[in-house]
N, C-alpha and C positions, 0 to 999 in steps of 0.2 A: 469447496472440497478440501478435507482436512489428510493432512499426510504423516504417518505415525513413523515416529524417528526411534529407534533403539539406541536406549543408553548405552554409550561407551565406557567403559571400565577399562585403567590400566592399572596393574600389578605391578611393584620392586622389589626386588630381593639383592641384598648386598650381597655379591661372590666371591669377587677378587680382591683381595685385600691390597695395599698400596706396595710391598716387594715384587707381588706376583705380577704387580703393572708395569712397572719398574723395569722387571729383568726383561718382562716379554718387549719391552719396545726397544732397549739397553742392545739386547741381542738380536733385534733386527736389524737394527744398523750397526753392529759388528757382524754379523752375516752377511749385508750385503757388500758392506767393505771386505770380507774376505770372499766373497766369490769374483768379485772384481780383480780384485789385487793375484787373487789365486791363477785364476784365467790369463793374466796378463805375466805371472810368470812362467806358464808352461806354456807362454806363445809371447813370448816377448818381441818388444819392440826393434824396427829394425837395427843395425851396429851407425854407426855416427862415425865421424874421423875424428884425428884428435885422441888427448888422454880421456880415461877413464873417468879422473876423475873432476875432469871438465863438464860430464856427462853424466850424471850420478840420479838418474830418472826410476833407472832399475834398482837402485838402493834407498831412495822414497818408496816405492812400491814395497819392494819386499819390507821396510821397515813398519810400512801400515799394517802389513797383512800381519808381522808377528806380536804387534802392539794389538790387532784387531785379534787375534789369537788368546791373551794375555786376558784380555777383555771378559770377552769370551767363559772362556775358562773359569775366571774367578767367580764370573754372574751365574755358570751353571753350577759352583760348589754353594755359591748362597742359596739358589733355587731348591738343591738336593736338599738343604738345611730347612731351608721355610717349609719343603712339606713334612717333616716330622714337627714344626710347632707351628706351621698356620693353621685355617680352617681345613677343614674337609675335601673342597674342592679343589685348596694346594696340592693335594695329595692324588687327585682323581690320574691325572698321565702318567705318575707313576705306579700304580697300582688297580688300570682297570680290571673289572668282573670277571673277566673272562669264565669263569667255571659257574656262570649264573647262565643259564636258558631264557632267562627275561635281559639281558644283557644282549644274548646274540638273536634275539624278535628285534631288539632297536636296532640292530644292527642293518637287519634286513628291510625294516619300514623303512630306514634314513635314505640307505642304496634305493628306496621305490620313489620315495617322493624326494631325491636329485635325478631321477629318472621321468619322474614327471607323468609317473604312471596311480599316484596317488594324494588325492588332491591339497592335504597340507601335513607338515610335518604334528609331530608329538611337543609338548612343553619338556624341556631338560634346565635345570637353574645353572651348573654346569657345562660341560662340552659333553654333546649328543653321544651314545653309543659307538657310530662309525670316527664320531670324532678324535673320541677317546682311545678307541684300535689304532688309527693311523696314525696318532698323534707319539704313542709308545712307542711301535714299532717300527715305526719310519722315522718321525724327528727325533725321538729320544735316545733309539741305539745307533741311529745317523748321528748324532753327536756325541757318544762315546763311542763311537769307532774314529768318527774325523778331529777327536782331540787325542788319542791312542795312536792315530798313522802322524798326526802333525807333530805332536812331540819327541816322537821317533826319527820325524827326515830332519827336523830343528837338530835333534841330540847330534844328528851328522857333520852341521857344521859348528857348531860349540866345542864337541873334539870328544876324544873318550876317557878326557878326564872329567867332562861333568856329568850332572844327575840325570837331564835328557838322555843321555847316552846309555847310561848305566842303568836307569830305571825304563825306558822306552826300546830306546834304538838298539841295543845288545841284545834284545829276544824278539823284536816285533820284527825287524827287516829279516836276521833270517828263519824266521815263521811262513814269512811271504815270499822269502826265497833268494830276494836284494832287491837294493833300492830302489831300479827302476820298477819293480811290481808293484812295489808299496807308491812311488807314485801314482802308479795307473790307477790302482784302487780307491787311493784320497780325490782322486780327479772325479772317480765316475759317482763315487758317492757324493761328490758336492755337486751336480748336474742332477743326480738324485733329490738332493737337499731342493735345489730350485726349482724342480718340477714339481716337489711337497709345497714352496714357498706361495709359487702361482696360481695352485690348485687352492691352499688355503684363503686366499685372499679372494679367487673369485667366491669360494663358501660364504667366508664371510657378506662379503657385500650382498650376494643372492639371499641369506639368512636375512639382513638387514630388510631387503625388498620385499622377499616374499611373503616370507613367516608371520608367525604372531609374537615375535621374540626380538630383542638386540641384541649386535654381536660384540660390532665395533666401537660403539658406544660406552657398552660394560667393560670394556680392553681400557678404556680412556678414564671413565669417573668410579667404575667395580661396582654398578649397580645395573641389573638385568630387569630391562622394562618388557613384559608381558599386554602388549595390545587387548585382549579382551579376558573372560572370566572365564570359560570355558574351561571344564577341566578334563583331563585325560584321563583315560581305565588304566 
């Protein structure tokens, strides 16, 4: 008795170019080092006896979070850069479809089949339609607002005679009304950020298991391996 195997076929398609891999893991560990650092200055550590600066725990910290700031910062102005000269798909978070009706169909398959109400996703060589909404609108204006409030409560203690101050902190604090709002609001938007961070990484890996796609794989070497041939309408 003879048992008929079907050929397997995998596809690559190079996506992410070597800056786009770069920034995305560059700014995951300056993310997590400022959600850390951030958290432990608006709940700092208990007071210690003794001078100050005997005890200089809370000026490591806050010196990571403004160097992980800095970081930060300058990886999202090369990011903004690379997608006016990288490929295509440099350019996809910043500029998704939104005014296309085949844009918001993916949008609605991707929500069925993480619902698990439709038995496999679509092929995207890119990030998926629902990826590419949330990826805008939640991480990308999530970090021009938490580098807009951070440069602002910084401008506070560099003074008002520097550029943070003059350029940020002079119209952002009282827009929000003072200081203490504008912290509340970098706080809740980085709680924000890491409920994006957690949600994305379970995607990922579920992509990686499930699909007929790699997620994490193409994050690391920038080539998107396609398990069989099948192709999509």
């Amino acid at each position: 008795m003879s048992t008929k195997i079907t050929a397997h076929k995998e596809e690559a398609h190079y996506i992410y170019e070597a800056p786009v891999r770069l920034w995305h893991w560059v700014n995951a560990f300056a993310i997590v080092a400022l959600c850390i650092t951030g958290y432990l200055i608006g709940k700092p550590f208990p007071s210690v006896q003794g001078e100050a600066s005997d005890h200089y725990i809370m000026g490591y910290v806050r010196w990571i979070h403004f160097a992980s700031a800095y970081i930060l910062m300058v990886g999202f102005a090369g990011r903004v850069y690379w997608a006016f000269v990288g490929n295509k798909h440099a350019r996809q978070i910043f500029l998704p479809p939104i005014h296309k009706l085949g844009f918001w169909q993916g949008v609605v398959h991707e929500l069925l089949w993480y619902a698990f109400i439709v038995p496999e996703p679509k092929k995207y060589e890119g990030h998926n339609p629902l990826a590419a909404l949330i990826m805008y609108f939640v991480f990308l204006w999530g970090m021009v607002f938490m580098i807009l409030t951070g440069l602002a409560l910084y401008g506070e203690g560099t003074g008002m005679d520097s550029w943070q101050f003059d350029y940020f902190s002079s119209w952002i604090i009282p827009l929000f009304g003072q200081s203490q709002d504008v912290h509340t609001w970098h706080r809740l938007v980085m709680w924000i950020l890491i409920c994006f961070a957690i949600t994305h990484i379970y995607a990922a890996l579920r992509e990686d298991i499930m699909s007929r796609q790699s997620l994490i794989g193409t994050m690391i070497s920038g080539w998107r391996t396609f398990k069989d041939s099948r192709k999509d309408d």
